[in-house]
N, C-alpha and C positions, 0 to 999 in steps of 0.2 A: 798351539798355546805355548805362552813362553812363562816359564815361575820363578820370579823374582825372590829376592834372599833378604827380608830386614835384618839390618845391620844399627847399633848405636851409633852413637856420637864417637863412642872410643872403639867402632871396631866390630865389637861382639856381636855374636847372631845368636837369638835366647833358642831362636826355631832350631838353630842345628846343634845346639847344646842340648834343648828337650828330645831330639835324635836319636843323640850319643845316649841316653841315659835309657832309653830303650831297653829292651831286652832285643836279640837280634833276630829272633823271628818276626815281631813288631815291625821294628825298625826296616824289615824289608818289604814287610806289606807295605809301608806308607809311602817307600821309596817306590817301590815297583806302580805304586799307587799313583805316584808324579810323573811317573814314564809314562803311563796310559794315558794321565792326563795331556802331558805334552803332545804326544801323537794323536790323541785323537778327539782333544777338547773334552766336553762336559757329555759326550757320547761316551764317554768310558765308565765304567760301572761304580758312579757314586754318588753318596748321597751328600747335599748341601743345602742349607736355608740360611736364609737372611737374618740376621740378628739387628741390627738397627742403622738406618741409614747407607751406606755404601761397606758397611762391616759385615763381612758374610762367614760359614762356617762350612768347614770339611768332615764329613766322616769318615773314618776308617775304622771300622772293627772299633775300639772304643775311644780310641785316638780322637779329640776333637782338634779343628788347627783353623785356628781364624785367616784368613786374608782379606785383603781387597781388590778390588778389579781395577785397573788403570790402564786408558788407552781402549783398544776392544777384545785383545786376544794378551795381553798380561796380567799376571795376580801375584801381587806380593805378599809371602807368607809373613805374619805381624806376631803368631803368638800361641801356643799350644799347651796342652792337658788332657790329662786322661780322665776320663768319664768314671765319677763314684759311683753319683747318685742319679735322678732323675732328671735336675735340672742344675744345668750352667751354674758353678759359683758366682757371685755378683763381683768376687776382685778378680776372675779368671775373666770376663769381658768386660770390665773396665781395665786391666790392664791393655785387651786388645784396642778398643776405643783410643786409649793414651796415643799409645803405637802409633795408630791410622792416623793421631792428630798432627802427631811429631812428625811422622812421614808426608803428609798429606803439605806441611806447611814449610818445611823443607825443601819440598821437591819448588812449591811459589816462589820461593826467598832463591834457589838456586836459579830458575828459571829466570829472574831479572837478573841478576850480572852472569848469567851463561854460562855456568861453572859445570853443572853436571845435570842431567836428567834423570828418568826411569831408567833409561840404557846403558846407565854407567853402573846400575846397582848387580852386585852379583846374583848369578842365576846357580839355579841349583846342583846345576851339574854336573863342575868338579867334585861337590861333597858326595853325590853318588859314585862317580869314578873310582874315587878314594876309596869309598866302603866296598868295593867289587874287586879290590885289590884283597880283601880276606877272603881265602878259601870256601871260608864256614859261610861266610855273608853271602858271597857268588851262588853257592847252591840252591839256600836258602831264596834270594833274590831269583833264581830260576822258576822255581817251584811257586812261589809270590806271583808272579807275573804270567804264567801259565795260567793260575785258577784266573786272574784278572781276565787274562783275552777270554778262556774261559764264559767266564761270566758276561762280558761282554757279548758274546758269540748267541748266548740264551736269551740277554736283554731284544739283543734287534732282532733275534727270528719272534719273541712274542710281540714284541710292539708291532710291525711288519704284519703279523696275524691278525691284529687288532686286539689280542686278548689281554685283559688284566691279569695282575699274579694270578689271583683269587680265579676267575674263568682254566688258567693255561692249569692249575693245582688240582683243579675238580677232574679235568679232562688225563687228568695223569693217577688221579689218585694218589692226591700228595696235600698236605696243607698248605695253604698263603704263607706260613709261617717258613717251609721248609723251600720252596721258592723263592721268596728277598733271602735264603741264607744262600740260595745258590748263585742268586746275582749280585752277591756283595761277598764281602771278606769274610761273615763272620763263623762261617764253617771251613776248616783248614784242612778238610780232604779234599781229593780231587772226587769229581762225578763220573762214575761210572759209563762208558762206552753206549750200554743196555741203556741207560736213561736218557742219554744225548740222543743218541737212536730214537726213542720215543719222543725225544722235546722236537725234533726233527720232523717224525711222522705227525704228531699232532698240529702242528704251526704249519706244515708243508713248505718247509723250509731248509732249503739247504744250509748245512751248519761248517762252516770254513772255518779251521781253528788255525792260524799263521800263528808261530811264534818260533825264535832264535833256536833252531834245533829239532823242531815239532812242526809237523803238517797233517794235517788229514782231514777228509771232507766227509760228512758222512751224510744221504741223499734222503730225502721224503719219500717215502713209500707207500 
């Protein structure tokens, strides 16, 4: 998957301005959020739904971040917010709408005189580079991206099982509740060895956790 970067008319990216304004623990969940994306498409551990038309939504921990899909494997970030209340402002996805319209009609008008396409728009990956260039943000971005494979590692041994949250919780002894928080962002510890073990023994599933620094397999029993 490749993640494109809206950009204005004069320049500006609002997505990597909403970034920066972050706090930097945030800011590297959503980041390290984009890396899994990348690597490994919409198999990485996130939640998204459609809001209207070809305008879709990102979750992360409370982070919402609109995009849209272009081509079959690109999604250009259009516009972001963080989550008050229960539902979407109606000027935080109409702004996004604007965006997709400007971008969408843009990329038409470019497309007849040949000037630029999707592939000329920047990708997200210098501004992660950049941000890996602070100390604090690299750790932090470690630890981000650990729970992600993490979580990831939990999601396909239970789908693999066939089980639902709600089935893989019962057999654990754990609620549906404390399950989507292991296979998403929204609990900031890591999970215990003892329970990977048992999410393991229960799924009969070999659990492979690869990540930059970090290996280990732990076996069904």
């Amino acid at each position: 998957m490749i993640i494109k970067v809206y950009r204005t008319v004069s320049g500006r990216s609002p997505g990597e301005d909403y970034l920066l304004r972050l706090s930097k623990p945030d800011r590297a969940d959503v980041l390290e959020t984009f890396k899994a994306i990348e690597k490994n498409g919409f198999s990485a551990p996130v939640s998204m739904r459609q809001i209207r038309g070809k305008l879709w939504e990102l979750r992360i921990s409370q982070n919402r971040i609109f995009y849209v899909m272009v081509e079959s494997d690109t999604m250009v970030l259009l516009h972001a917010y963080k989550k008050q209340g229960q539902k979407a402002p109606d000027r935080e996805t109409e702004t996004a709408l604007q965006r997709m319209a400007e971008f969408i009609r843009l990329g038409e008008e470019m497309k007849k005189i040949n000037k630029r396409n999707v592939k000329d728009l920047p990708s997200i990956g210098p501004f992660i580079r950049e941000q890996e260039k602070d100390p604090e943000m690299k750790v932090l971005m470690d630890r981000a991206g650990l729970r992600i494979e993490i979580a990831r590692v939990i999601k396909t041994a239970r789908e693999k099982a066939g089980l639902t949250q709600a089935e893989l919780a019962k057999k654990l002894g754990k609620t549906q509740a404390q399950i989507g928080r292991l296979e998403s962002l929204r609990d900031k510890r890591l999970p215990s060895l003892e329970l990977l073990a048992e999410i393991a023994a229960v799924t009969k599933r070999r659990l492979i956790v690869d990540h930059p620094g970090i290996h280990f397999e732990l076996v069904a029993t």
